[in-house]
N, C-alpha and C positions, 0 to 999 in steps of 0.2 A: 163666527169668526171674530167678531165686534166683541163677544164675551169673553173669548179665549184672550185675545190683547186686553183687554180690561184685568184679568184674572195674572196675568203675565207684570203687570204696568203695576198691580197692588203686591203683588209678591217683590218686584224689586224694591217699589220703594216703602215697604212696608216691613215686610216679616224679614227680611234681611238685613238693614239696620237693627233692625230688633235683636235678632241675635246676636249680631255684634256687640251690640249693648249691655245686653246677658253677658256677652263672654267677658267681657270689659268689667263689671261687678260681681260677678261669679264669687272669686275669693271676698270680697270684700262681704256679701251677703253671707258666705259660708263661715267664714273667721272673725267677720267683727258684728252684724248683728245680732248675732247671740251671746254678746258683750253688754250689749246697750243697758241692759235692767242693773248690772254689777257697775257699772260703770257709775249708773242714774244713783244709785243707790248709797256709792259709796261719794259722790262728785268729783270724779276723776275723768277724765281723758285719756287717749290711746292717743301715743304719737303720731302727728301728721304723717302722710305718705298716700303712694300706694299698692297696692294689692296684686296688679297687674292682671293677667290670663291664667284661667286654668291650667293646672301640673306645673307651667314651667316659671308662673310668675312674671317677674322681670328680668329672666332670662337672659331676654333677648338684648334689652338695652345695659346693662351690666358685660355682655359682650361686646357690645359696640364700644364701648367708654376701654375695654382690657385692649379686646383684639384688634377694634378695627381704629379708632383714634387715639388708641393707645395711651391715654391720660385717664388713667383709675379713678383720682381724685375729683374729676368730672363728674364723676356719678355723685357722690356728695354735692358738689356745689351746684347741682342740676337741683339736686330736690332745695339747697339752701335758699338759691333761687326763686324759688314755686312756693315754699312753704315759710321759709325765714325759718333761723336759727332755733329759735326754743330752747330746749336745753341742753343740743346735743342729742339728739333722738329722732328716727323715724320709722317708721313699721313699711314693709315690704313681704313678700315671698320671694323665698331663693333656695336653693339646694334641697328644694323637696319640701319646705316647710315653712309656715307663716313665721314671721321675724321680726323682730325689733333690730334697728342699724343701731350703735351706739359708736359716737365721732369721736365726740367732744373728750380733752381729757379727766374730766371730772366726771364725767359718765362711768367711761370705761374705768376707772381708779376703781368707784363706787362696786362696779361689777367684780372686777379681780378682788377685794377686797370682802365680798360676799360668797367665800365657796359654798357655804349652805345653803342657800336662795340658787345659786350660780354655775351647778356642774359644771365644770370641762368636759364636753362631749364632740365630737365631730360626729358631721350629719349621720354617719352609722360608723359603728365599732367593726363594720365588716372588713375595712380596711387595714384596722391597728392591731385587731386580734383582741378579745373579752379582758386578758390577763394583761394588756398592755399599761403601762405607768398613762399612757394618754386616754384609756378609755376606763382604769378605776376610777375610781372617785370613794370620798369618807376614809376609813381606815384602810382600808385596799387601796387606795393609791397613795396613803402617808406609809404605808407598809415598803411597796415595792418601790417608791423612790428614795428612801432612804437606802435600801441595797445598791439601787442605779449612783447614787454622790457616792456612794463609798468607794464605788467601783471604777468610778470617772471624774469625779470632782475635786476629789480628796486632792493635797500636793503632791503625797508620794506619786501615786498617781501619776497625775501630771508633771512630773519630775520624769519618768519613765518613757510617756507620751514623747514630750521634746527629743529625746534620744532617740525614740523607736523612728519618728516620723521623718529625718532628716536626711537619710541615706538617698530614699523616693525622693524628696524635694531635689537636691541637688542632681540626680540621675534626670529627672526631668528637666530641668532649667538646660543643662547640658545637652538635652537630644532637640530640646527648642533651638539653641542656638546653634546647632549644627545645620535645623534646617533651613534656619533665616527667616522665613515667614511664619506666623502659624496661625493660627484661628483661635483668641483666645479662652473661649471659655470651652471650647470643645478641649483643647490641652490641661488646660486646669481642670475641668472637670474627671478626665482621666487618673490625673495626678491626687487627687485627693482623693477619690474613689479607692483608688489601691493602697492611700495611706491605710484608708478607714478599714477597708476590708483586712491590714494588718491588726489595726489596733483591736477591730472588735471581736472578728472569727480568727487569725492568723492564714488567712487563705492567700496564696502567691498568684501575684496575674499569670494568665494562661486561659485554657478550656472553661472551665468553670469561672472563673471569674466574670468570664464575659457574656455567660449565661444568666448570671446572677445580674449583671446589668441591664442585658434586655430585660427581665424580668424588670427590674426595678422601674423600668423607663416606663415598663405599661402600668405598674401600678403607681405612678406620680400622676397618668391620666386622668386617673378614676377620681383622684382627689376633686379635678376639675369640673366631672361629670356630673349630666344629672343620677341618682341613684335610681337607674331603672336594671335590677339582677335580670335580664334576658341575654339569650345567647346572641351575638351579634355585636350588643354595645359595649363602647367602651367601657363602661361600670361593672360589667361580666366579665371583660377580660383583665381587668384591674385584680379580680378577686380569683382567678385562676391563677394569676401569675404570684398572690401573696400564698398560694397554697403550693406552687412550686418550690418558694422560695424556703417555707416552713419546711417542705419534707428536705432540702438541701441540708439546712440547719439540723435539722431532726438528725441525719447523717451525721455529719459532723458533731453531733454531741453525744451517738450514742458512740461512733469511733474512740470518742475520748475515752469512756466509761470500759470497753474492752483496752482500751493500751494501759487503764489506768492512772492516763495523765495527769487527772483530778488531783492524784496526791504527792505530785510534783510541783513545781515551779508557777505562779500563774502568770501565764505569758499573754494574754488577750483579754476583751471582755467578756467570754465568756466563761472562761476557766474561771476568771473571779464571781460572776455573777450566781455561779454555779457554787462556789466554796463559800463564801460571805453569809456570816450566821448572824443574827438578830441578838438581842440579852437575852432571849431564852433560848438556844442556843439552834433554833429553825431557820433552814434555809428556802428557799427559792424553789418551786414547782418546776420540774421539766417545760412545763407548758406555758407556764409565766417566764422561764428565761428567753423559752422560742418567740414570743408574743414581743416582749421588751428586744430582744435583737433585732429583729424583722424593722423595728418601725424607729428604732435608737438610730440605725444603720440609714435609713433612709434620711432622719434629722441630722444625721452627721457630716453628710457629704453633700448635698442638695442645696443646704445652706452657705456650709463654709465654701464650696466651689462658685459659688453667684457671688459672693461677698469679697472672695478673691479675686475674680476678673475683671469684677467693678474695681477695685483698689489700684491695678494694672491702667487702668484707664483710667481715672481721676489724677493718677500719679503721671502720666504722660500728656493731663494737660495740663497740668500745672508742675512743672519745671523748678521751680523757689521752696513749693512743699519738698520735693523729691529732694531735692539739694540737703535741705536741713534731716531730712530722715535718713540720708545717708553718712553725714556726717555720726551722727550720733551713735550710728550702726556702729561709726570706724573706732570711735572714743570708748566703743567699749572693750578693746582688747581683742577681740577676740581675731582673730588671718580669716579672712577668706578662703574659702574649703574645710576648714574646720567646721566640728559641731558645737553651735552655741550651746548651754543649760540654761534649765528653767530661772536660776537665781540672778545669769546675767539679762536672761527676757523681761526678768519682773524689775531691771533697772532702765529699760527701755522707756521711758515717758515719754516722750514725744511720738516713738513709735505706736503706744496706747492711743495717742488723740487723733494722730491717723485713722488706725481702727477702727476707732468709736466714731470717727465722720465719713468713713465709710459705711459704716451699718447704717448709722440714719440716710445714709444720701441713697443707699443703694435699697431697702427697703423691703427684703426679700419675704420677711414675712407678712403676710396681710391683713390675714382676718383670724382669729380667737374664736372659738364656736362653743358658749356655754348653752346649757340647755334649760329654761326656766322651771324647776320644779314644783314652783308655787307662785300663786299671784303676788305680786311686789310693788309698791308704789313707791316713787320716787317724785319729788318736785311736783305736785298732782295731777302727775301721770301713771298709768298703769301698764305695768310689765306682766303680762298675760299668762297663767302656768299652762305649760304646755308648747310655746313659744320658742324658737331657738332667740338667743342674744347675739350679733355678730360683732362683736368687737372690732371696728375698724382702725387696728392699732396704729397703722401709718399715716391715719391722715395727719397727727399734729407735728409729725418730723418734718411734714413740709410745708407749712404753715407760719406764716410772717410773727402771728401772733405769738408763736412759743420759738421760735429760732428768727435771728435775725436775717438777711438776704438768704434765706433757707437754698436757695439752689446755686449757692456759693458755696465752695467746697475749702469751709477753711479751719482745719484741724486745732486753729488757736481759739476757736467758741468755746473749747474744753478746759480752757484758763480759767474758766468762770463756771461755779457749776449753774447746771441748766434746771430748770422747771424740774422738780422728780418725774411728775403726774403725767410730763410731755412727752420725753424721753420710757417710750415701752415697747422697741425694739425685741426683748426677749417677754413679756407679758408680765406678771405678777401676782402675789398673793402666793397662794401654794403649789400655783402652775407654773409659777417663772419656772423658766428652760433651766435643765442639770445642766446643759451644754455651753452654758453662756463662755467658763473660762477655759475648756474646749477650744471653741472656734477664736476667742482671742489670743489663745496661745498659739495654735497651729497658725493665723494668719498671722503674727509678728513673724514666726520663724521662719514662716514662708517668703513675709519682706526684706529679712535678716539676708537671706541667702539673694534675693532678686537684686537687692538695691547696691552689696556691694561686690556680687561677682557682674553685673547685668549693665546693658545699657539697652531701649529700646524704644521705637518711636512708632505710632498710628500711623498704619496704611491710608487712611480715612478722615486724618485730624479736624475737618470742615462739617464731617456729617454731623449731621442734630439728631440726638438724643431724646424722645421723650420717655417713655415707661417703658423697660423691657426687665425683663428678667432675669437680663443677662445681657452684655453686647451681644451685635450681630457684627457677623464682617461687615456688612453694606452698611452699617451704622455705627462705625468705627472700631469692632469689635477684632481687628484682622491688625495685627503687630509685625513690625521687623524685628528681629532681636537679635542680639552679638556680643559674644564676650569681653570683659575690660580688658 
């Protein structure tokens, strides 16, 4: 008996710690000491950090800092904390893979600025689809995004966009204010969802549209998930729902090819995407237009719908901005109920620095995932091949250092231009977003139409804000609204 508790008494406090201990340098033995000799050899260093638990890394505390107290930026200044500044750099595992964090904006410049060293890859292509503008890379992805500008970027373009998107904007504002309350980003999000699904397939809300959005909603999960393809998780249902969403589109494009539509009129993105020839006179792959719609579609609305709600909110607590943005709305000629044009949007200036201090304040997007294809040294440290790079594009938007009272929301910082390197809301290099004058043109026309038919004030005005995604109602996310 005397042996069996002795036996009991050394396995607690013995081979149990142990394990933990193992599991605690697990990755760190697995991913960085088979470094050590390249490291010794070359006198470099791997950036502070760490490593965390097997499969899921730092998982768990990168959740705690999103979901549970809500301040992302946390996670940064936990490790700034622990390990001090450096250069901007620390190694971790996250999304299934050993990682380098990059903060600082001279890091991240450095990164965007190296697409050869630097792929754009997110943690798997399973999501974007192989022929996606977001998962080429080299001539394959200089190829298929010069189609994607021509087809979205260009003015005519966007000359078109303003007109098409306006009819939904104002039908919407008008069914908000009949109801008197709403929920703001669940309305906005609806509202630009249907714009997008005009602009890019020409599909009308109804049956199908609203499939196409459950769909979409599981596959924005998967983004979050870790990537384990088993039946059950969210990561597997992420990827059934983007194969729904292809055979929908698959429809829809061979539709066109029997009506013949092709060599008609192009009325959406994909009519164009589909017609638009190259100098040597090649178009665009069935399978590369499916790939780029599927994941163009998801960047379209996901974004510009967060960016908007936040705008709605920044504008209702601050009273003096709204003032002067509506003013200026009035100066431009245009009656309320009418449709403004792109020519009178692009004399919008004050309404642009709105914008622009909405994107930084609201910070929708967050991490950039290049994949390291080769060892890299930087400032003598070593970027690992094989490594993913996480770009932490947002942390310098809110940071004293590169914006002045950063969580002051004041549209006149854009008097003065800011830091380039600080400012990288949409990324850079060969990956900045096609989308960029997209989402600032639909969000002017959107404030066009709010600020001078609209009047509206927080159900909530007291609640505190820290990170979300998007308002909530309980976090002031929930409006009155009324017509002028």
């Amino acid at each position: 008996m005397e042996i069996t508790a002795a036996w009991w008494v050394t396995w607690v406090l013995g081979f149990i710690p142990l394990m933990i201990l193992i599991l605690q340098w697990w990755n760190e033995l697995r991913y960085v000491l088979p470094l050590k000799r390249v490291l010794a050899s070359k006198n470099l260093k791997l950036p502070p950090g760490s490593m965390g638990f097997p499969f899921i890394g730092e998982l768990l505390t990168f959740l705690w800092y999103f979901k549970i107290v809500r301040r992302p930026d946390d996670f940064i200044n936990s490790k700034r904390a622990k390990y001090g500044d450096g250069v901007g750099m620390y190694r971790t595992y996250l999304f299934g893979s050993p990682s380098i964090i990059a903060y600082s904006p001279a890091v991240t410049q450095f990164v965007f600025r190296s697409d050869n060293l630097f792929p754009y890859r997110f943690p798997t292509n399973d999501l974007v689809g192989a022929n996606s503008m977001l998962a080429a890379t080299g001539e394959h992805h200089a190829r298929v995004k010069s189609y994607v500008i021509a087809a979205l970027a260009h003015t005519d373009s966007l000359k078109k966009i303003v007109l098409h998107v306006q009819p939904g904007i104002k039908a919407s504002l008008h069914s908000w204010a009949e109801k008197g309350i709403v929920t703001t980003f669940g309305v906005v999000k609806k509202m630009v969802f249907e714009n997008i699904a005009q602009i890019f397939v020409g599909i009308e809300p109804g049956p199908l549209l609203d499939d196409i959005g459950r769909y979409y909603a599981g596959l924005v999960k998967g983004f979050r998930a870790q990537p384990f393809n088993i039946p059950g998780t969210t990561y597997y249902h992420a990827i059934q729902c983007r194969k729904k969403l292809m055979k929908i589109f698959k429809l829809e494009l061979e539709k066109r090819k029997e009506n013949k539509k092709l060599d008609g009129e192009n009325k959406d993105l994909m009519d164009m995407l589909k017609q638009i020839k190259d100098e040597e006179g090649k178009k665009l792959s069935d399978e590369e237009v499916l790939d780029n719609i599927v994941s163009l579609f998801l960047g379209g609305f996901d974004s510009t719908a967060s960016v908007s709600a936040w705008a709605i909110y920044y504008l209702a607590k601050n009273p003096d901005v709204l003032q002067i943005l509506r003013e200026e709305n009035m100066q431009l000629g245009a009656v309320e109920g009418e449709l403004v044009t792109f020519d009178q949007v692009s004399q919008m200036k004050y309404t642009k620095k709105v914008v622009e201090e909405t994107i930084r304040m609201s910070n929708v997007s967050l991490i950039a995932f290049r994949s390291g294809d080769y060892d890299v040294e930087y400032e003598g440290y070593l970027l690992p091949k094989g490594w993913k790079v996480l770009q932490w594009i947002r942390y310098s938007h809110t940071n004293s250092e590169y914006f002045e009272n950063p969580s002051y929301f004041n549209p006149d910082r854009w008097n003065q231009s800011t830091k380039p390197e600080a400012y990288q809301a949409f990324g850079g290099g060969s990956m900045k977003c096609v989308g960029t004058e997209l989402v600032h043109t639909q969000l002017a026309v959107f404030l066009h139409h709010l600020v001078l038919g609209y009047k509206w004030e927080l159900i909530n005005p007291n609640a505190k804000i820290n990170y979300l995604p998007y308002p909530k109602p309980e976090d002031g996310g929930e409006i009155a609204i009324t017509a002028i």
